[in-house]
C-alpha positions as CSV (number, residue, x, y, z in Angstrom):
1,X,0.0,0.0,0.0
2,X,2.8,2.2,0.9
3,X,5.3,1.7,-1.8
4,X,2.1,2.1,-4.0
5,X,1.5,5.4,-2.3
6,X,5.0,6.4,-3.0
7,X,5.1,6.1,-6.5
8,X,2.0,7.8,-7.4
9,X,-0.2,5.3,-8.1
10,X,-3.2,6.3,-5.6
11,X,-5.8,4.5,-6.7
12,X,-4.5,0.9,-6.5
13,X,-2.7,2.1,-3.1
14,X,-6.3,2.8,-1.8
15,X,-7.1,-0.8,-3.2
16,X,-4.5,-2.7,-1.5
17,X,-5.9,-0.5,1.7
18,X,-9.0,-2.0,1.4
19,X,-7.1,-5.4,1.3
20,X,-5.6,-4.6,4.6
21,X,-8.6,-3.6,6.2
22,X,-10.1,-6.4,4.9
23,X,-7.5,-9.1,6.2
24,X,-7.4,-8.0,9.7
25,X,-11.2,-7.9,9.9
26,X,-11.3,-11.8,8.6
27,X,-8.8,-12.5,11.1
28,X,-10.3,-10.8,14.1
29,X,-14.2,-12.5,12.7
30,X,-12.0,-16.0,12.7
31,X,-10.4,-15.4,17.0
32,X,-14.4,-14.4,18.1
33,X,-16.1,-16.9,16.1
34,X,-13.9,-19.6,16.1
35,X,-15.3,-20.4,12.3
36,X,-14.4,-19.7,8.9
37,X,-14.9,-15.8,7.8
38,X,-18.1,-14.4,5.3
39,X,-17.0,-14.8,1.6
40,X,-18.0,-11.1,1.0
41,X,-15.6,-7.7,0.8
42,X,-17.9,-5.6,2.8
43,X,-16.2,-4.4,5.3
44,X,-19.2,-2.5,7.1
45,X,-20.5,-5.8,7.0
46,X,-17.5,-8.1,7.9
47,X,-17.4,-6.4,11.4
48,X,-20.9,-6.3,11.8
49,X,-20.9,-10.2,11.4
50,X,-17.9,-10.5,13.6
51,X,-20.1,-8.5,16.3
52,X,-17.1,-5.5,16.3
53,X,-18.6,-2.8,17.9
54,X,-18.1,0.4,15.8
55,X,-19.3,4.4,16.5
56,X,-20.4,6.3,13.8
57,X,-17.4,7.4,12.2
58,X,-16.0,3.5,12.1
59,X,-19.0,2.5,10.3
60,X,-18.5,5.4,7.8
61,X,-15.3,4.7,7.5
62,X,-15.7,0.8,6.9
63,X,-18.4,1.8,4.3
64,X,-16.0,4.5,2.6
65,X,-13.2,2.0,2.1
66,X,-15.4,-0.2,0.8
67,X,-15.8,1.5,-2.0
68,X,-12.0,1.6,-2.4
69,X,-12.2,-2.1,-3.9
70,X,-12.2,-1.5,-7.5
71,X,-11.4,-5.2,-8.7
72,X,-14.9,-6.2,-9.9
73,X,-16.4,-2.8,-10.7
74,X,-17.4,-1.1,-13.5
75,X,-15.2,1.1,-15.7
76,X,-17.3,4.4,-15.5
77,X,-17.0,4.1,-11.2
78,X,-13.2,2.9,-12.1
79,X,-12.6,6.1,-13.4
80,X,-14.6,8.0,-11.4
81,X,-12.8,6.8,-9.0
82,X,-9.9,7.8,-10.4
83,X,-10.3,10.8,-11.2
84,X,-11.1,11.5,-7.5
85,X,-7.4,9.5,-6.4
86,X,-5.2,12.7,-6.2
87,X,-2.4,12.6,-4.0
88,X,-4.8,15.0,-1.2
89,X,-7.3,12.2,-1.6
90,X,-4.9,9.2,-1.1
91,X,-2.7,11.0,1.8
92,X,-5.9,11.3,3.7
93,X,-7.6,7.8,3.3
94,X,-4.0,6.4,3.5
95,X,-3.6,8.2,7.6
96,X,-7.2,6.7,8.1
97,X,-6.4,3.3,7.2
98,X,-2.8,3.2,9.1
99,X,-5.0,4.2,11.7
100,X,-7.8,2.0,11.9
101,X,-5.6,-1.3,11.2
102,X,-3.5,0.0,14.3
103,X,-7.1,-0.1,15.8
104,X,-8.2,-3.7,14.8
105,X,-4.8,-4.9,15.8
106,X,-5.3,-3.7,19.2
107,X,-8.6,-5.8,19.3
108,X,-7.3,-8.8,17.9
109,X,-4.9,-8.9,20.9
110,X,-7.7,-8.2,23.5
């Protein structure tokens, strides 16, 4: 995600963000649940399954980064999106992930 960052290319940095965010809420769904994790990239949804209790501005931002994970989508929101990944954008999203996988770390050691 980083390196990604680093060399300009925001919008597949934001991507591989998503992928993190996603990861360490499959893993934390997997210590509570002692079962196999949802087959779905919702994150919103991942931690609601997994019973993670989020405020408001978790949920939003669960639902936000979401939306970062372009793989399957269609090429108008692909470069919508896009057009929207400036380095502002991506320097912004980038602090709120580091931040909230420090924060799902910390639960997954609780």
């Amino acid at each position: 995600m980083l390196h990604l960052y680093e060399s300009g290319d925001y919008m597949w940095s934001l991507f591989i963000g998503h992928l993190v965010i996603e990861k360490l809420l499959k893993a934390y769904y997997i210590q509570k649940k002692d079962e196999n994790y949802p087959l779905i990239h919702n994150l919103l949804r991942i931690a609601e399954k997994a019973e993670l209790v989020l405020d408001d501005e978790q949920q939003l931002f669960f639902s936000t980064v979401t939306g970062f994970n372009i793989n399957a989508r269609y090429d108008d929101y692909k470069q919508s999106f896009f057009k929207k990944c400036n380095k502002d954008f991506a320097t912004d999203w980038i602090g709120k992930i580091k931040e909230h996988r420090e924060w799902i770390r910390q639960q997954l050691l609780k």
